[in-house]
VEXSE-787880 format. One record per residue (C-alpha): x, y, z; residue in one letter. Coordinates in steps of 0.02 Angstrom, whole numbers, padded with zeros to 5 digits, always signed. Layout:
! VEXSE-787880
XYZA...
***
This chain:
! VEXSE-787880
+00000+00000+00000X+00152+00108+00024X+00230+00088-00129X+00062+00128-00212X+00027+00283-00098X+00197+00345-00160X+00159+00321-00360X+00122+00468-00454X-00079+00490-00487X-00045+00467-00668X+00022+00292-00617X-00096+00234-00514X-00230+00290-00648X-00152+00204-00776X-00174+00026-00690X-00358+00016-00706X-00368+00115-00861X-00260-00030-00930X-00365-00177-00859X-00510-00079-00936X-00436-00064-01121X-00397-00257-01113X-00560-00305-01030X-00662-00209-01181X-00541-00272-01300X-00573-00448-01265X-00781-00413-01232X-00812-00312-01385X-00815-00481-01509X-00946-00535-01372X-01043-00371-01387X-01046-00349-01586X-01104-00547-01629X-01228-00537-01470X-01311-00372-01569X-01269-00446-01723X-01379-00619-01662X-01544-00527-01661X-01540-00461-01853X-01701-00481-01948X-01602-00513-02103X-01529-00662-02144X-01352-00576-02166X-01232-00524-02035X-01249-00356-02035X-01192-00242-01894X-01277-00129-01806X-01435-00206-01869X-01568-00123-01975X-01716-00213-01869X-01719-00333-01752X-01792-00520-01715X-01768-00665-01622X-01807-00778-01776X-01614-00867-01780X-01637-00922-01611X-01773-00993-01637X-01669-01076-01798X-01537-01137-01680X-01642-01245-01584X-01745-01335-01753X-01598-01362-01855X-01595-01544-01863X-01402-01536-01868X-01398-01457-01720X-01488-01559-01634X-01382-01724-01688X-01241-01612-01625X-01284-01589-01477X-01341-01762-01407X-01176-01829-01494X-01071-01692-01397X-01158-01742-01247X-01127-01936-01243X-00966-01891-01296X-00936-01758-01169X-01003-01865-01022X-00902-02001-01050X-00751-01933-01093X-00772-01807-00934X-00788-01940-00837X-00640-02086-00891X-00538-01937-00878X-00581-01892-00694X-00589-02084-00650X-00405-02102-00748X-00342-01936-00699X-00354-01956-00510X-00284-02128-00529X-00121-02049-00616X-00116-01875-00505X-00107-02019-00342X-00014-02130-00400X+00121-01981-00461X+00115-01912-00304X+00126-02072-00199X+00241-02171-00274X+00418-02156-00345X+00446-02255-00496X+00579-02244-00632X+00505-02151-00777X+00404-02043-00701X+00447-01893-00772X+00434-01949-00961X+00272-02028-00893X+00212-01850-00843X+00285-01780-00982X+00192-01863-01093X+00024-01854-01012X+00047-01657-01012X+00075-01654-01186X-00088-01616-01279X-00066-01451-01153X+00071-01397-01299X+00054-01504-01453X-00084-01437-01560X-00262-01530-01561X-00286-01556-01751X-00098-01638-01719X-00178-01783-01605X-00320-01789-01717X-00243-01793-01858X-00113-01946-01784X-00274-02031-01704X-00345-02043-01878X-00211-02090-01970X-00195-02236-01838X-00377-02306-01834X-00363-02308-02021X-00221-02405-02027X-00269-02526-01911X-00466-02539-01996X-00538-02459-01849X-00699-02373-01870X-00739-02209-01821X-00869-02211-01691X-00908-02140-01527X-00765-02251-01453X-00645-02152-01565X-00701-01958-01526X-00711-02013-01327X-00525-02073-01320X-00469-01929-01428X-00575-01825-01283X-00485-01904-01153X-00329-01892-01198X-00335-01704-01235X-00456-01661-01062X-00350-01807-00950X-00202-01659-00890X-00349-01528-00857X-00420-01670-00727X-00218-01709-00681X-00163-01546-00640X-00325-01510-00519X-00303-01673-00451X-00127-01666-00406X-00151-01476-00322X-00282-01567-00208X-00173-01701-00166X-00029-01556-00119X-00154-01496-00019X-00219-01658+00070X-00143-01690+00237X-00098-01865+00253X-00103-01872+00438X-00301-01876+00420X-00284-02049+00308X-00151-02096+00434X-00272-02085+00569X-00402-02177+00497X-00302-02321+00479X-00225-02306+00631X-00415-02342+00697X-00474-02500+00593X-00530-02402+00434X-00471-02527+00297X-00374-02452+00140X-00547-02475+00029X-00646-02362+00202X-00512-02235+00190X-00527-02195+00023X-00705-02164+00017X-00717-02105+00179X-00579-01984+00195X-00464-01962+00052X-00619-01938-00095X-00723-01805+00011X-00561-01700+00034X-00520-01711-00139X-00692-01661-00185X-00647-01491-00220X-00504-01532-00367X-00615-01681-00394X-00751-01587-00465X-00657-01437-00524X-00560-01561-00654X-00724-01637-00686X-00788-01451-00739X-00672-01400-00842X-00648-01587-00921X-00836-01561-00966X-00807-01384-01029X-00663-01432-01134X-00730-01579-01226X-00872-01507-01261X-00835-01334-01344X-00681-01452-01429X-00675-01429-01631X-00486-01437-01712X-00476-01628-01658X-00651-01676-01681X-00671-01635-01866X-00528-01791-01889X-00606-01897-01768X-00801-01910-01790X-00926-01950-01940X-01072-01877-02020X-01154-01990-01874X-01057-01940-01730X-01008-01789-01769X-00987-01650-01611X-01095-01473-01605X-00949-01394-01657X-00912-01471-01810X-01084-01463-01840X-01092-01267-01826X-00925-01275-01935X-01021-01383-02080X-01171-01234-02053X-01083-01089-02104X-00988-01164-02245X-01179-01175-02347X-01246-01016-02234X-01195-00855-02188X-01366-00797-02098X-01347-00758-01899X-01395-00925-01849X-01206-00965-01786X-01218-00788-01720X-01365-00839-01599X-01303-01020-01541X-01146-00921-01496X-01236-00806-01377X-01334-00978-01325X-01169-01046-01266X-01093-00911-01184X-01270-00891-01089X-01261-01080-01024X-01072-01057-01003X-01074-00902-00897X-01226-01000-00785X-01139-01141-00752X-00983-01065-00682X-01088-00925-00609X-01173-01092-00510X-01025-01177-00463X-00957-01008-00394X-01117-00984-00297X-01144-01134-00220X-00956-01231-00220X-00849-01082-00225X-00728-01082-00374X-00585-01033-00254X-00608-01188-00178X-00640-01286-00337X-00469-01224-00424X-00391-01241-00240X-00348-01035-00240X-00445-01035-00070X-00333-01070+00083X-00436-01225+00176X
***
């Protein structure tokens, strides 16, 4: 607080003035295809001449859409959740055991955090073709976990940094078997980076694109590629208004887990 007593005022105005330029910068895209979603016309066209809530209602009868959507969500749920069940099997066993390799173990499990997606997408499909594999949902859920599995890792792991062993020590200490202390003391105090990798697993694999469009079919393919297969035949606002659909459900569901979870705790920012 001293040192920022002592700046000049032009200083200290400059801070928020900055945060503010970079804030608008990255919310004025949001602003112009939000306006841009309630055009009469079927053009983008900003400002719009009239308004009309038409492409929304577009968004939720296009039969592509629709496919999309149920695919990305079998996809999303299982992938979500063999990556949290995988995840925290790696992030404990990394961080209770000391076995040679590790490092290129973790090292490799961290690395769809720096190749590119279409890379592992385009390497998955070349594989499964090779081998005669067809592409099904099995396909676009392993490609999902294995780009969403160090998301679920990395939360994992800070909750096990966090976990004081002395608590599992205890319980064993008193009778509780290895299978009691588990799921009596080591899950519900992992909760927290439990469900935070869980969240952002979900978020991940669902809004992915650059690895899908190798990976799925006409039949399985994700709501992204199927917004990507819209506007190459259409150029109307429809993409426009699913856009401001997902940022809506987006922005509730993190607004929900920060209500009632706390994202502090679920990103383990929060001291416990």
């Amino acid at each position: 607080m001293k040192i920022q007593s002592a700046l000049p005022l032009p200083l200290r105005i400059a801070g928020p003035v900055l945060i503010a330029i970079l804030l608008a910068f990255v919310l004025l895209p949001v602003v112009v295809v939000t306006i841009a979603a309630f055009n009469e016309k079927a053009i983008l066209a900003f400002p719009p001449s009239a308004y009309s809530l038409k492409w929304f209602g577009r968004v939720f009868s296009y039969p592509d859409f629709q496919h999309g959507f149920r695919a990305s969500l079998v996809i999303t749920g299982w992938s979500s959740f063999l990556a949290l069940v995988i995840g925290t099997g790696l992030s404990i066993a990394v961080k209770r055991l000391d076995f040679k390799g590790k490092a290129t173990l973790l090292a490799i499990l961290h690395s769809p955090l720096v190749v590119p997606h279409f890379t592992l997408g385009l390497g998955l499909l070349i594989l499964v073709s090779q081998a005669s594999v067809q592409r099904g949902y099995g396909i676009a859920i392993l490609c999902h976990v294995m780009l969403v599995l160090p998301f679920v890792m990395r939360s994992v792991y800070v909750s096990m940094e966090n976990l004081d062993e002395r608590l599992e020590q205890a319980a064993a200490s008193l009778g509780a078997s290895p299978r009691k202390v588990l799921l009596t003391v080591t899950v519900p105090l992992l909760a927290p980076g439990l469900f935070g990798g869980w969240l952002f697993a979900a978020i991940m694999s669902f809004s992915e694109f650059t690895a899908s469009l190798f990976v799925t079919t006409q039949d399985t393919q994700t709501l992204p590629v199927a917004m990507y297969n819209y506007v190459r035949e259409f150029a109307d606002p429809t993409l426009a208004a699913l856009s401001v659909v997902y940022i809506a459900v987006t922005a509730t569901v993190l607004a929900f887990a920060h209500y009632f979870l706390g994202l502090g705790k679920i990103l383990n920012i929060e001291g416990h």
